[in-house]
C-alpha positions in Angstrom: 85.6 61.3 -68.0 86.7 57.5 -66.8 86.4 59.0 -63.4 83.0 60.0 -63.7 81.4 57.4 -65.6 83.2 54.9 -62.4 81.3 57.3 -60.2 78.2 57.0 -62.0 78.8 53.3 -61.6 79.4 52.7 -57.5 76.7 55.1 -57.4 74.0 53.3 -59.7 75.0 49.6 -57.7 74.7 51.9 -54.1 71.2 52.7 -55.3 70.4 49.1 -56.6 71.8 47.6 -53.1 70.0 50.1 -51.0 66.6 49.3 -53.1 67.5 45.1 -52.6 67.8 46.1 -48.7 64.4 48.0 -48.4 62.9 45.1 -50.8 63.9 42.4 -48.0 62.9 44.9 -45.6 59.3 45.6 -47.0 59.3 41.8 -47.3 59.8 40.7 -43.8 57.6 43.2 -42.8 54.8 42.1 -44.6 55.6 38.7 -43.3 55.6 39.9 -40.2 52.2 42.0 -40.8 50.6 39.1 -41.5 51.8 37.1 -39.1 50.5 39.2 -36.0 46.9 39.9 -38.3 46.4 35.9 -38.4 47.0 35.8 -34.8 44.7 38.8 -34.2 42.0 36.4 -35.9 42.9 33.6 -34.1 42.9 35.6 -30.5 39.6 37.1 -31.5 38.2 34.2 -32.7 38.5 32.3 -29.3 37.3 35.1 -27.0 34.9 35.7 -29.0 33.6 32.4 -28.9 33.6 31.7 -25.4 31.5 34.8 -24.6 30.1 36.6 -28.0 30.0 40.5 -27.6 30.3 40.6 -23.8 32.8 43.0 -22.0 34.6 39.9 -21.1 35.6 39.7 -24.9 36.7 43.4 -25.3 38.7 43.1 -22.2 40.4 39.8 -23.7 41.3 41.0 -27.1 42.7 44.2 -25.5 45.2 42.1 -23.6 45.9 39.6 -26.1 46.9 42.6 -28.6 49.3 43.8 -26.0 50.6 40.4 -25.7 50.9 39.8 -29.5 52.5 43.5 -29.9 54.8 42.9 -27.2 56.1 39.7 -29.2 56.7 41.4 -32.2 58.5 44.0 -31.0 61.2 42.1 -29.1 61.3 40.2 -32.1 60.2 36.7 -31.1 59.6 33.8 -33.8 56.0 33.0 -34.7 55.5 30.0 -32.9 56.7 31.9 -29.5 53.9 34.9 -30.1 51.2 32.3 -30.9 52.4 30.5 -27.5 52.2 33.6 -25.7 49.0 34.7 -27.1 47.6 31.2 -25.9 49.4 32.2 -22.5 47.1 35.4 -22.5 44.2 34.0 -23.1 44.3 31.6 -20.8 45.6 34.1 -17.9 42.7 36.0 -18.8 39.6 33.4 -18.7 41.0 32.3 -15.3 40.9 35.4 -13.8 37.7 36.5 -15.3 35.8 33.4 -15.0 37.6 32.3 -11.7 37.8 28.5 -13.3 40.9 25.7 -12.8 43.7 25.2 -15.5 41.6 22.3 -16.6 38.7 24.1 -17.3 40.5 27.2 -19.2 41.8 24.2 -21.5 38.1 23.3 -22.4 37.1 26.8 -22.9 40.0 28.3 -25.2 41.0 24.7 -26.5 43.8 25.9 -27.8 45.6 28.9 -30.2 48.2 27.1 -32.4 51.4 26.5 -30.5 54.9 25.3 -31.1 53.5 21.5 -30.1 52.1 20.6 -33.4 50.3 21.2 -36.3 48.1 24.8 -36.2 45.6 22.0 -37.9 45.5 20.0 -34.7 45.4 22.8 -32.3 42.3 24.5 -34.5 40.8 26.7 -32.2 37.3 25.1 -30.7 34.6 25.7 -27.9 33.8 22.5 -25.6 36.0 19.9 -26.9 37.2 16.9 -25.7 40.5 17.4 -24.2 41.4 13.6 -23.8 40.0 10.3 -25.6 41.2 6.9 -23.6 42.8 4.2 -25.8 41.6 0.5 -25.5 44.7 0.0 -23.4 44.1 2.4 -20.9 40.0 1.3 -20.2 41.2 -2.1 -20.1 44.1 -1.2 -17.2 41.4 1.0 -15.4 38.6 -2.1 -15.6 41.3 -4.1 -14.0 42.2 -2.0 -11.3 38.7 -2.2 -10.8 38.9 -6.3 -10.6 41.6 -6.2 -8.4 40.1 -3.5 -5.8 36.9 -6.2 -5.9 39.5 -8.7 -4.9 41.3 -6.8 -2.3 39.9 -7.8 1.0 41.2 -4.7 2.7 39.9 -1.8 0.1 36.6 -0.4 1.1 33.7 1.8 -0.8 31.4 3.8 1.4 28.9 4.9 -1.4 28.8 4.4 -4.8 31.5 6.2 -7.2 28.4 7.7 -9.1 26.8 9.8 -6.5 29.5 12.7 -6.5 29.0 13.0 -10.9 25.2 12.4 -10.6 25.2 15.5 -8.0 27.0 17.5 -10.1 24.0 16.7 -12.9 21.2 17.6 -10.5 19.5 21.1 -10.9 18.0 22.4 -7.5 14.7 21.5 -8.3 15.2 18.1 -9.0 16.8 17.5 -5.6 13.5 18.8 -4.4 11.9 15.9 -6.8 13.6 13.6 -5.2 13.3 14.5 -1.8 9.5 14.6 -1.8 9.5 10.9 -3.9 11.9 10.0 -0.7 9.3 11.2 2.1 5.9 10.1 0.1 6.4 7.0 -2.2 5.0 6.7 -5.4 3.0 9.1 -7.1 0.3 9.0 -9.6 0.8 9.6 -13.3 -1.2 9.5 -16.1 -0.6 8.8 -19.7 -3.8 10.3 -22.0 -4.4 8.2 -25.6 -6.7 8.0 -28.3 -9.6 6.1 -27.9 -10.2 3.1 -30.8 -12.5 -0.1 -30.0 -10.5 -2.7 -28.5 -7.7 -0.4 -28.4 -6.9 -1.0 -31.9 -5.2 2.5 -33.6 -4.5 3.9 -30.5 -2.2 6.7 -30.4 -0.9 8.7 -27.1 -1.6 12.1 -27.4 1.1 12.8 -23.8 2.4 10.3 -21.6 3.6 10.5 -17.9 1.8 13.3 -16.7 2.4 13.8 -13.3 2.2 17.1 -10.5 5.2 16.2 -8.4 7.2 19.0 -9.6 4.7 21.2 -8.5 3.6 19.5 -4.8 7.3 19.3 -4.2 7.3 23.1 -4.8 10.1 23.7 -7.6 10.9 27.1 -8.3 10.5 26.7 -12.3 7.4 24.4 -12.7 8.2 25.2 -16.9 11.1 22.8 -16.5 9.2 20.1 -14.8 9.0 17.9 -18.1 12.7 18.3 -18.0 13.3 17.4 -14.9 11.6 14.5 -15.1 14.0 13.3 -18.8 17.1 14.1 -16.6 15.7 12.0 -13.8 15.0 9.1 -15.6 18.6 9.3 -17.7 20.3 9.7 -14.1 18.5 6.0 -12.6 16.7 7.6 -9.9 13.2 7.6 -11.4 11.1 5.2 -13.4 7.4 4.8 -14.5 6.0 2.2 -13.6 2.4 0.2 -14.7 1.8 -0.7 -11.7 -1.1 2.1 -10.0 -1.3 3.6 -7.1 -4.5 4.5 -5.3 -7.3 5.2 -7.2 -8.7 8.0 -5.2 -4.9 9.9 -5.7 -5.4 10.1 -9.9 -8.5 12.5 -9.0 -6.4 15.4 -8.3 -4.0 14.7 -11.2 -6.4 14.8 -13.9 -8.3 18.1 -13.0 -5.0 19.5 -13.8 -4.4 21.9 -16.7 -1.9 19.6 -18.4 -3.9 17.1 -18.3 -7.4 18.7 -19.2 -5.3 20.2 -22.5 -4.2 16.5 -23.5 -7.4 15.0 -23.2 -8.9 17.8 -25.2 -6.5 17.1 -27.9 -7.1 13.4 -27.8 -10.7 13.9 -29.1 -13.9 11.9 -28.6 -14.1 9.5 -25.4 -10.3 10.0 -24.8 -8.7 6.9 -22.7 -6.4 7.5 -19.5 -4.1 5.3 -18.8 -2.9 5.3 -14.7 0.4 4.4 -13.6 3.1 6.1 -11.1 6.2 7.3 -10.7 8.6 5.9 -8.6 11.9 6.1 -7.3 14.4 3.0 -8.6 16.4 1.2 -5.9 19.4 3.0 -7.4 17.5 6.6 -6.6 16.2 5.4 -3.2 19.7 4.6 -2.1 21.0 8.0 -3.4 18.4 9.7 -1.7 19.3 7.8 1.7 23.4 8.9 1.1 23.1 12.2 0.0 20.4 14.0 1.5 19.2 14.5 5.1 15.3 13.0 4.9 13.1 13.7 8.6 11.6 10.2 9.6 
């Protein structure tokens, strides 16, 4: 009877060790489960937010779930499948979007990795990848000082004319080009007319057909062109008139017609131009090749 009940016994403690072993088991598991799903939301959430129900998106979160399962099978630590996931992804938008390194870092910012904080590496569309300390603008503006002391280092063109290129639609090189070849041109700014001008308001200022004598393809843009031209330095408005006889063909124009239609009784034009700055007119001299 001893016997049995010491059977009984090593029996009942196998049972209760075997249960403790599937418990820590089912545990790390479920540790592991959730793990790999946070990741899953993390991959998805960055392909999908670079480009929202595209094939480029399916195609991503297929190859980051390979990556992620991958990881957990050869039974890698957390911070090693969230750096390889972050791999992935940025394998993938190269290929697929044929950008630089730098680039893929803008787009998928980043998936937390084993650098830091998952708060610091939150996953984000279009942010800033670097923000320069006081110390470094002030040892960059005296480099500059020094190369303006340094009788042997030379500047062909200005350091602005590459980025400002790189902020110029099509269309708005045509803009320019045209300004470059025929001056000024007239523009128009339609008010309200009060006696002695008092109460005024402008109903739509700087009214211009440049866009469309210089021929751009999306005349619908041409207000916009004209914002990012002005932002850039190359164009300005001036007070100062051109020809009379020029404003006639301006303000038959439809744009024109509507504004003064809006503007009510006896409506007032005001004539001015538009004109390249001295900045624009030198950019237009480096960058483009103008007939005489």
């Amino acid at each position: 009877m001893a016997e049995d009940r010491t059977g009984q016994d090593v029996a009942r403690a196998g049972s209760r060790t075997v249960e403790r072993s599937s418990d820590v088991e089912q545990r790390q598991i479920s540790n592991e489960a959730r793990l790999i799903r946070g990741v899953f939301r993390a991959a998805g959430l960055a392909a999908n937010s670079v480009v929202r129900g595209s094939q480029w998106a399916v195609n991503t979160s297929y190859e980051v779930t390979k990556e992620i399962t991958q990881a957990a099978l050869e039974g890698e630590s957390s911070a090693d499948i969230a750096e390889r996931t972050g791999n992935a992804l940025r394998s993938i938008a190269r290929s697929a979007l044929g950008v630089t390194e730098g680039s893929v870092r803008e787009i998928v910012s980043y998936v937390p990795t084993s650098n830091g904080p998952a708060a610091q590496q939150a996953i984000g569309l279009g942010a800033p990848l670097h923000s320069a300390s006081i110390d470094e603008l002030r040892r960059r503006g005296d480099a500059l000082l020094a190369r303006s002391a340094d009788v042997y280092f030379s500047e062909d063109v200005h350091p602005a004319y590459d980025r400002i290129l790189d902020e110029l639609a099509p269309d708005e090189a045509r803009i320019l080009r045209f300004m470059a070849l025929n001056g000024p041109q007239p523009s128009v700014d339609v008010r309200t007319n009060r006696p002695l001008g008092i109460g005024s308001e402008l109903v739509t200022g700087d009214l211009t057909s440049v866009p469309e004598q210089a021929g751009v393809r999306y005349p619908d843009r041409s207000r916009t062109y004209q914002i990012n031209l002005n932002r850039l330095g190359l164009t300005l408005t001036s007070d100062d008139p051109v020809v009379l006889s020029r404003y006639m063909v301006l303000e038959v124009q439809p744009e024109v017609e509507a504004a003064l239609k809006k503007a009510g009784r006896a409506p007032k034009i005001v004539r001015k131009s538009l004109r390249l700055t001295e900045f624009g007119e030198d950019f237009c001299r480096t960058c483009f090749t103008i007939g005489s």
